[in-house]
C-alpha positions as CSV (number, residue, x, y, z in Angstrom):
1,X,0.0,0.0,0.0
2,X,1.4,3.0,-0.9
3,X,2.3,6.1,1.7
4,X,0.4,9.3,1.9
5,X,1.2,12.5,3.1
6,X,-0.2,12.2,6.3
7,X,1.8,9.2,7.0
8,X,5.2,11.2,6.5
9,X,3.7,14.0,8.7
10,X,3.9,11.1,11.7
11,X,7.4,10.4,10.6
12,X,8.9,13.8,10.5
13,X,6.9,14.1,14.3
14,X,8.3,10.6,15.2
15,X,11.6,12.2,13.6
16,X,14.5,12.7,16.8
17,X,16.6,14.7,14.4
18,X,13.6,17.3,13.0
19,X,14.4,19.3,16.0
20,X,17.2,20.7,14.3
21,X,15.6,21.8,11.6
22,X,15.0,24.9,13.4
23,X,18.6,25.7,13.8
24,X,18.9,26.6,9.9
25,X,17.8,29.4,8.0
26,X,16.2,28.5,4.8
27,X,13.5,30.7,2.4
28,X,9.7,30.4,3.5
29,X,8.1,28.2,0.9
30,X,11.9,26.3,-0.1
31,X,12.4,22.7,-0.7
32,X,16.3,22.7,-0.3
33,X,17.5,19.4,-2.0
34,X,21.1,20.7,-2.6
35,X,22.6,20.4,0.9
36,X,25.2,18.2,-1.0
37,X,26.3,21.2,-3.2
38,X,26.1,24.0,-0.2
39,X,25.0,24.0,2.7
40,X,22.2,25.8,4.4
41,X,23.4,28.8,6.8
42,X,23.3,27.6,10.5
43,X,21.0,30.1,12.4
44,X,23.7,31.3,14.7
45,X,26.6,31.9,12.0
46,X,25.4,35.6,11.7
47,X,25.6,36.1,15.2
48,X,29.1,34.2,15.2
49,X,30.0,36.3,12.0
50,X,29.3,39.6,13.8
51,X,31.0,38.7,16.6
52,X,34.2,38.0,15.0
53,X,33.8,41.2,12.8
54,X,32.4,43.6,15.5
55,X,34.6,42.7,18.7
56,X,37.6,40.3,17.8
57,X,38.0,42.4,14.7
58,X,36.8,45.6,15.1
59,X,37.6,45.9,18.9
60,X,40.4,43.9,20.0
61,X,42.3,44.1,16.5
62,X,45.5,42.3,16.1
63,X,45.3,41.2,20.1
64,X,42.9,38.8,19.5
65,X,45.1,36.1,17.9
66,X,45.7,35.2,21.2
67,X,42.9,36.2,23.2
68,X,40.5,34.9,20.9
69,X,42.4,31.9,19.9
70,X,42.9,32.7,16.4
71,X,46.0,31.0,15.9
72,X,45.0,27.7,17.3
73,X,41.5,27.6,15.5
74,X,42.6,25.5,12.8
75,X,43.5,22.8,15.2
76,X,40.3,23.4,17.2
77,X,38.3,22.8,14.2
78,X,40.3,19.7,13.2
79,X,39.6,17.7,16.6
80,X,36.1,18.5,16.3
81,X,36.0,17.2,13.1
82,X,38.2,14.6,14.1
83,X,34.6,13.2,16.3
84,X,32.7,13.0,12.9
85,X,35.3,10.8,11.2
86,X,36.8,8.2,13.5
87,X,40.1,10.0,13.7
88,X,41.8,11.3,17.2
89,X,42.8,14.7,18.3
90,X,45.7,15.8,16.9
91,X,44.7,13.9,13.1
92,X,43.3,16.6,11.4
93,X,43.6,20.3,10.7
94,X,42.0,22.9,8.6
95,X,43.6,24.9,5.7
96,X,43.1,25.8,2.1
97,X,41.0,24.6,-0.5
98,X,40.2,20.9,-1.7
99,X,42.3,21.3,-4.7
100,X,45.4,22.4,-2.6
101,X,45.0,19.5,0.0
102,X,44.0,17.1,-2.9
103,X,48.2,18.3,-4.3
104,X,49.7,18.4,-0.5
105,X,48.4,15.2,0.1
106,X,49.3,12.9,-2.9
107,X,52.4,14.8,-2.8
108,X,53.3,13.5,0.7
109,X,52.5,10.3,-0.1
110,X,54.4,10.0,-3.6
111,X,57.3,11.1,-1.4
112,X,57.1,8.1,1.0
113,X,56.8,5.9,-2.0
114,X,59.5,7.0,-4.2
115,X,60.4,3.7,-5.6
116,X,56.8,3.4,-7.5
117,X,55.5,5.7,-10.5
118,X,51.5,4.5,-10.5
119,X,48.5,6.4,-9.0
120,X,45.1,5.3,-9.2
121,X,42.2,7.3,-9.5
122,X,38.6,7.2,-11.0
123,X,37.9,9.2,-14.4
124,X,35.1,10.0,-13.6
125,X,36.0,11.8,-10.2
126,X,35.6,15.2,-9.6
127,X,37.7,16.8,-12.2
128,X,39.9,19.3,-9.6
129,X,41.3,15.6,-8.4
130,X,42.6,14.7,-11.6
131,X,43.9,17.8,-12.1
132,X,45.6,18.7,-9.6
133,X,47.4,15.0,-9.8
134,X,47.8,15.9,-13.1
135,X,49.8,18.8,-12.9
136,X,51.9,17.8,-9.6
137,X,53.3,15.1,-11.3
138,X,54.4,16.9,-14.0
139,X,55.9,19.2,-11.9
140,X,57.9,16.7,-10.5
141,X,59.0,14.9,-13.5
142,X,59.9,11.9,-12.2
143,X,58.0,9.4,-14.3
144,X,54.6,8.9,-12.4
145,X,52.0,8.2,-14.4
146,X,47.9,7.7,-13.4
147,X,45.9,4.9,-14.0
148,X,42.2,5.5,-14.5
149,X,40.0,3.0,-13.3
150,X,35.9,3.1,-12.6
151,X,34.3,1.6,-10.1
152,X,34.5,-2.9,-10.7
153,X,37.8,-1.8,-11.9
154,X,39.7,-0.2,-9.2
155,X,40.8,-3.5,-7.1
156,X,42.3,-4.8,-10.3
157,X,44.3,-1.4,-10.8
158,X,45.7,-1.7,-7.7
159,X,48.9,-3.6,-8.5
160,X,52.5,-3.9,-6.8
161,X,54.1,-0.6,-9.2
162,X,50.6,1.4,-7.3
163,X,52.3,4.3,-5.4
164,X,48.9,5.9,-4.6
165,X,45.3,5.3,-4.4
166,X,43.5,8.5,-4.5
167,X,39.8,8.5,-4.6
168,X,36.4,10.2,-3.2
169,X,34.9,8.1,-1.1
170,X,31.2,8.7,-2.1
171,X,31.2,9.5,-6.1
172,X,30.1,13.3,-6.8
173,X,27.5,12.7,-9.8
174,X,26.4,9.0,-8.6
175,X,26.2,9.1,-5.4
176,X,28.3,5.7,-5.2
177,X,29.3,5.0,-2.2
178,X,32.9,2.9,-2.2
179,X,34.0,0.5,0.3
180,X,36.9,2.4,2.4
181,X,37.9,-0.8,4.3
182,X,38.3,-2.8,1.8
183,X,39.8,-0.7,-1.2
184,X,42.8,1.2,1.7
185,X,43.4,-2.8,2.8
186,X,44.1,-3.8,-0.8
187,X,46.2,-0.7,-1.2
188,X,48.5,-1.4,2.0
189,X,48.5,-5.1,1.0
190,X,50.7,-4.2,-2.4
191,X,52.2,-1.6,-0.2
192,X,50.6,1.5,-1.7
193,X,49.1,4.5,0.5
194,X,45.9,5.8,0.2
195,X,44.1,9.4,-0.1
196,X,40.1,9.6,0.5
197,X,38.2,12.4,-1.0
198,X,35.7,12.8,1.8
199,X,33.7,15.9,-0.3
200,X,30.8,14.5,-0.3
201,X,30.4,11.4,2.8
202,X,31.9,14.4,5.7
203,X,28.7,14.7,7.2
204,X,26.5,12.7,5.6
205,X,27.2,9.1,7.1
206,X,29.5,7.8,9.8
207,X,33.1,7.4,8.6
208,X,35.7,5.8,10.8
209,X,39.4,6.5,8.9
210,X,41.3,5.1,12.0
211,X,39.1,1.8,11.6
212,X,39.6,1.6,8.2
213,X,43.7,2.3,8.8
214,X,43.6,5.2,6.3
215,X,47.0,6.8,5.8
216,X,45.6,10.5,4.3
217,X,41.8,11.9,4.1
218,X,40.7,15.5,2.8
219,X,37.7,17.0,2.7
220,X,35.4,20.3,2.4
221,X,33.0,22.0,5.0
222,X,30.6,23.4,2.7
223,X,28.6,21.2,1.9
224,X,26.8,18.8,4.7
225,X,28.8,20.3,7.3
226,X,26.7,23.7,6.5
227,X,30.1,25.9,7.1
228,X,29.3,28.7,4.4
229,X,30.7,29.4,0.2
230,X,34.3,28.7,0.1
231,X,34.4,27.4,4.1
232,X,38.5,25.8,4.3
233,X,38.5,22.5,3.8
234,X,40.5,20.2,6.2
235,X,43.0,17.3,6.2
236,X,43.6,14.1,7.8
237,X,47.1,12.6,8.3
238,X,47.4,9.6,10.4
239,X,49.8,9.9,13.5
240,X,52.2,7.5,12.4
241,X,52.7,9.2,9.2
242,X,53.3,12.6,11.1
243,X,56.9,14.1,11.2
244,X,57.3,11.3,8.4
245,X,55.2,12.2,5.3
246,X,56.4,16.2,4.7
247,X,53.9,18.2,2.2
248,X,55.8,20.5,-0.1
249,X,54.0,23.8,0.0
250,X,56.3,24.5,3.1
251,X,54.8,28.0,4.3
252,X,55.4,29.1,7.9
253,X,52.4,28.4,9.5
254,X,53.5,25.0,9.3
255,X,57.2,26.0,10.3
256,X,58.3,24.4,13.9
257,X,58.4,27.9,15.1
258,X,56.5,30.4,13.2
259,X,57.2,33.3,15.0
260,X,60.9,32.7,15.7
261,X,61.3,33.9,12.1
262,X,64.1,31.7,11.0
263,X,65.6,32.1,7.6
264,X,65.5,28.6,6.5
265,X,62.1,26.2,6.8
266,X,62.2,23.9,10.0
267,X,59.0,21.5,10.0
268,X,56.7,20.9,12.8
269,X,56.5,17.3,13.5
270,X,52.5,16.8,13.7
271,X,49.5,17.9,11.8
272,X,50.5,21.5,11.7
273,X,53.1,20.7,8.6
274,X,50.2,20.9,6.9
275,X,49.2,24.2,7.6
276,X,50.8,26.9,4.6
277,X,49.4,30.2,5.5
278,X,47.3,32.7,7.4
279,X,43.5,31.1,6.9
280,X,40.6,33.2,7.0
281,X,39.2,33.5,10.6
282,X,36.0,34.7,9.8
283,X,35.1,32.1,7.8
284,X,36.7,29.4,10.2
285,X,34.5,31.0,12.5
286,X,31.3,30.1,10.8
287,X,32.5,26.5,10.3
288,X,32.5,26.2,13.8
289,X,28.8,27.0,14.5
290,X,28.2,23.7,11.5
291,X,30.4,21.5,13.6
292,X,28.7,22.7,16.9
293,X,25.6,21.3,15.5
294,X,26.8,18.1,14.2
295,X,28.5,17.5,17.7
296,X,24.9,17.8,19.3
297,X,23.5,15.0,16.9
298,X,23.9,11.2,16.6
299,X,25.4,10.4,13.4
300,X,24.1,6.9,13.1
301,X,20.9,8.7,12.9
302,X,21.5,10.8,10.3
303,X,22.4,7.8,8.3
304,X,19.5,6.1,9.3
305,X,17.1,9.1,7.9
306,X,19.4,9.8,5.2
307,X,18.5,6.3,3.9
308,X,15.4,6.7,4.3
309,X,14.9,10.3,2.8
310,X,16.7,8.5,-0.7
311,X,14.8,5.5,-0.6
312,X,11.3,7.7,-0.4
313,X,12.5,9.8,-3.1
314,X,13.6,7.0,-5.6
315,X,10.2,5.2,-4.6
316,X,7.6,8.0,-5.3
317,X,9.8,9.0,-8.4
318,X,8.8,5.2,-9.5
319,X,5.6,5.6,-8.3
320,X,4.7,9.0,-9.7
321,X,7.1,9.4,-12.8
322,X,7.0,6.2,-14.2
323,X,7.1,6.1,-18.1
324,X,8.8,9.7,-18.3
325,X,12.4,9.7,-19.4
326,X,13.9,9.2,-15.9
327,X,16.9,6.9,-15.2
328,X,18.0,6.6,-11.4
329,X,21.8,6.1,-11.3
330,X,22.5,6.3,-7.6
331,X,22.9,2.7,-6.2
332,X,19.7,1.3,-4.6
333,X,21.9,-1.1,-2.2
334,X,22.3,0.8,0.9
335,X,26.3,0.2,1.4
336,X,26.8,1.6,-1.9
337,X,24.9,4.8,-2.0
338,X,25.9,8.2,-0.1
339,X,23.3,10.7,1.1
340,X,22.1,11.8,-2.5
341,X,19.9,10.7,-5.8
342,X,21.0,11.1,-9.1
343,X,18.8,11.3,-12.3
344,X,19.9,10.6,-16.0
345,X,17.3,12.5,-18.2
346,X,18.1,14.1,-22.2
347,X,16.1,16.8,-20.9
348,X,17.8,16.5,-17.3
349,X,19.1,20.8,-17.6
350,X,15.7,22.5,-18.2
351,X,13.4,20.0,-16.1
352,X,16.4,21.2,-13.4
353,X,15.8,24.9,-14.2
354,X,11.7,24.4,-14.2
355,X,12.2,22.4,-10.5
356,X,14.2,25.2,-9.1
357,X,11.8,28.0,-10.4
358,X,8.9,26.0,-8.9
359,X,10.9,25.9,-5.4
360,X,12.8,22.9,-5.1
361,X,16.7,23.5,-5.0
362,X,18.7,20.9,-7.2
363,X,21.3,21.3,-9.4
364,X,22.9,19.6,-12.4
365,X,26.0,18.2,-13.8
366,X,26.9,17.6,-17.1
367,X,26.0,16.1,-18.9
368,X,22.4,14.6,-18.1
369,X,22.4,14.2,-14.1
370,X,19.7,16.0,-12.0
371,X,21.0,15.9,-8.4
372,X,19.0,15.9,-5.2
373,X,20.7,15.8,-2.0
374,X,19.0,14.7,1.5
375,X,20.6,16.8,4.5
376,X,18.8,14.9,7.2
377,X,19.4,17.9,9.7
378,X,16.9,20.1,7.9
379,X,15.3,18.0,5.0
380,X,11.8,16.1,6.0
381,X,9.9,13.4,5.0
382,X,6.8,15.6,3.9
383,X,9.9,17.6,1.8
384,X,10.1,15.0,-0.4
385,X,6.9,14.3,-1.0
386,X,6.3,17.8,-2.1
387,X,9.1,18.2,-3.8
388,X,7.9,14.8,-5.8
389,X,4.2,16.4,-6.4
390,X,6.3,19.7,-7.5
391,X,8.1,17.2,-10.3
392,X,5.0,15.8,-11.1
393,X,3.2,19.0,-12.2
394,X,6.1,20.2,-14.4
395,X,6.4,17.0,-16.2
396,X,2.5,16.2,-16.7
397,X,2.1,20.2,-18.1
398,X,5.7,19.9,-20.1
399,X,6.5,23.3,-17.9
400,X,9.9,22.3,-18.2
401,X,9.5,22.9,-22.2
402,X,10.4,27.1,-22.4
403,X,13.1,28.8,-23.6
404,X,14.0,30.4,-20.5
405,X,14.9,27.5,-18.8
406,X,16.8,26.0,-21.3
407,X,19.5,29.2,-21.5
408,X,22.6,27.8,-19.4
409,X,24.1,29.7,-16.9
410,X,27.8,29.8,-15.6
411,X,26.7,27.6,-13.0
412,X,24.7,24.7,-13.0
């Protein structure tokens, strides 16, 4: 028997995580499905915001790098994120972009592996990986070369010449989740290190790097961690690689003694070596009010209801849509899927431009993929259904069909 809405109005009231919703701001009358993308704004970041611009800023000036902890905030950060991913205190640190980190961290690990040439990485990752890998190693010129493998292939890529395995743990388009434990194990069993992408699973589902004996993890803020456009990304170095693995972009924020201002670059021996330069407190700040949050919730739970936010949506889209030129990609299994689903449509851009003007806040990627992400911290049950209904009416009345929404923009 199929559900109605009422009986999704007695989950979301059964729901233990709806009381969060209240804690983020989102547009009366909004059905935000992008969570994966960015973030909605924690409540509290303004007031966090101002704080940091009006007082720690604007009052207390340079002094507050000490009495407001600036300097140590990127550390402060990192152990609280540290709770969210199975890593300890000490593990992880903030800095830079994903890009950056992606090149710090395969750098490091290249280094510690200098008698093998081969990286593997999926093709169909999010390009900034590739690139980046791409253009460190031809930096370095020393004969390292990448080996593209999809997903059923990458265990066979990873052979004895594998330096590195660097790939994102849930897939950006797909919504593919891979199997951490078992892909790092075959990596250290041919003696290869391994780098996660954690862009899109930081957040979204329980990960547990020290469980899995990862050597290196990256990952963003912006997106399920709800730490604002452009929030730093942060890093993940295992403890026994610390003082070992060196990354090469040796600014002094990661010198031993950054305000002994030596001439020559001494390293740090722990997870500050990965720190470059001066971050950007007032967006640091911000983060912090996301984590905050995230710290007050039970992350099992949010896997739970992030299951079961997908599996509603891919059910009434089967239900409701069936016959229309709709192809789910995202993997039905739970153990394979992140918190996201994933259409394939030929007419996938304006039927995304026609949902967003009716209310419900997708996006798209090239070149036929509608993507819907569930943020279980503000996303509910009776969401989806409307959102559904909302997809229903365009694509019964071919709304989708007008010029205007078939005029790409610079972002989609």
């Amino acid at each position: 028997m199929s559900l109605t809405r009422d009986d999704l109005k007695a989950l979301d009231k059964a729901d233990p995580l709806a009381k969060f919703a209240d804690e983020f701001h989102l547009p009366d009358g909004m059905i935000y499905l992008d969570g994966n993308s960015l973030g909605a704004m924690p409540k509290a970041a303004k007031a966090r915001a101002l704080e940091v611009i009006e007082q720690e800023w604007g009052e207390d000036l340079i002094k507050s790098w000490n009495k407001a902890g600036w300097f140590e905030l990127v550390e402060k950060l990192g152990n609280k994120t540290a709770k969210l991913l199975g890593a300890n205190d000490g593990e992880v640190i903030y800095a830079d972009a994903t890009g950056l980190n992606v090149y710090k961290l395969v750098a490091a690990a290249l280094d510690l592996r200098k008698d093998k040439k081969k990286i593997v990485m999926e093709g169909s990752n999010f390009p900034t990986n590739n690139y980046m890998v791409q253009g460190l190693i031809k930096q370095l010129d020393r004969g390292h070369e990448i080996t593209f493998a999809e997903d059923g292939e990458i265990m066979d890529a990873i052979t004895d010449d594998v330096a590195v395995v660097c790939l994102t743990h849930v897939h950006y388009k797909t919504g593919h989740l891979h199997d951490m434990a078992a892909i790092t194990k075959k990596a250290h069993d041919v003696g290869a290190l391994v780098v996660w992408d954690l862009c899109h699973s930081a957040g979204a589902l329980p990960v547990d790097l020290n469980g899995c004996n990862v050597d290196f993890a990256l990952g963003c803020t912006y997106k399920y961690l709800n730490g604002g456009p452009g929030s730093q990304s942060f890093m993940f170095v295992a403890k026994r690689h610390q003082g070992v693995a060196m990354q090469p972009l040796t600014g002094w924020w990661g010198h031993d003694l950054p305000f002994g201002f030596e001439r020559d670059y001494r390293p740090r021996k722990d997870i500050r070596q990965f720190s470059t330069g001066t971050e950007p407190i007032v967006s640091l700040a911000m983060s912090e009010v996301g984590l905050d949050i995230f710290l007050r919730a039970d992350m099992n739970e949010i896997r739970k209801k992030s299951l079961k936010l997908c599996d509603l949506y891919i059910q009434l889209i089967e239900e409701r849509l069936d016959g229309y030129d709709f192809e789910i990609v995202t993997p039905r299994e739970h153990d394979k899927r992140g918190s996201q689903v994933s259409i394939s449509s030929k007419n996938g851009f304006p039927i995304m431009q026609a949902v967003i003007d009716a209310g419900v806040i997708g996006d798209f990627r090239a070149p036929d993929i509608m993507r819907f992400g569930f943020t279980p911290l503000y996303v509910s049950y009776v969401n989806v259904w409307d959102a559904v209904e909302r997809l229903v009416q365009i694509m019964e009345t071919n709304a989708w069909d007008k010029p205007e929404f078939k005029q790409v923009g610079t972002v989609t």
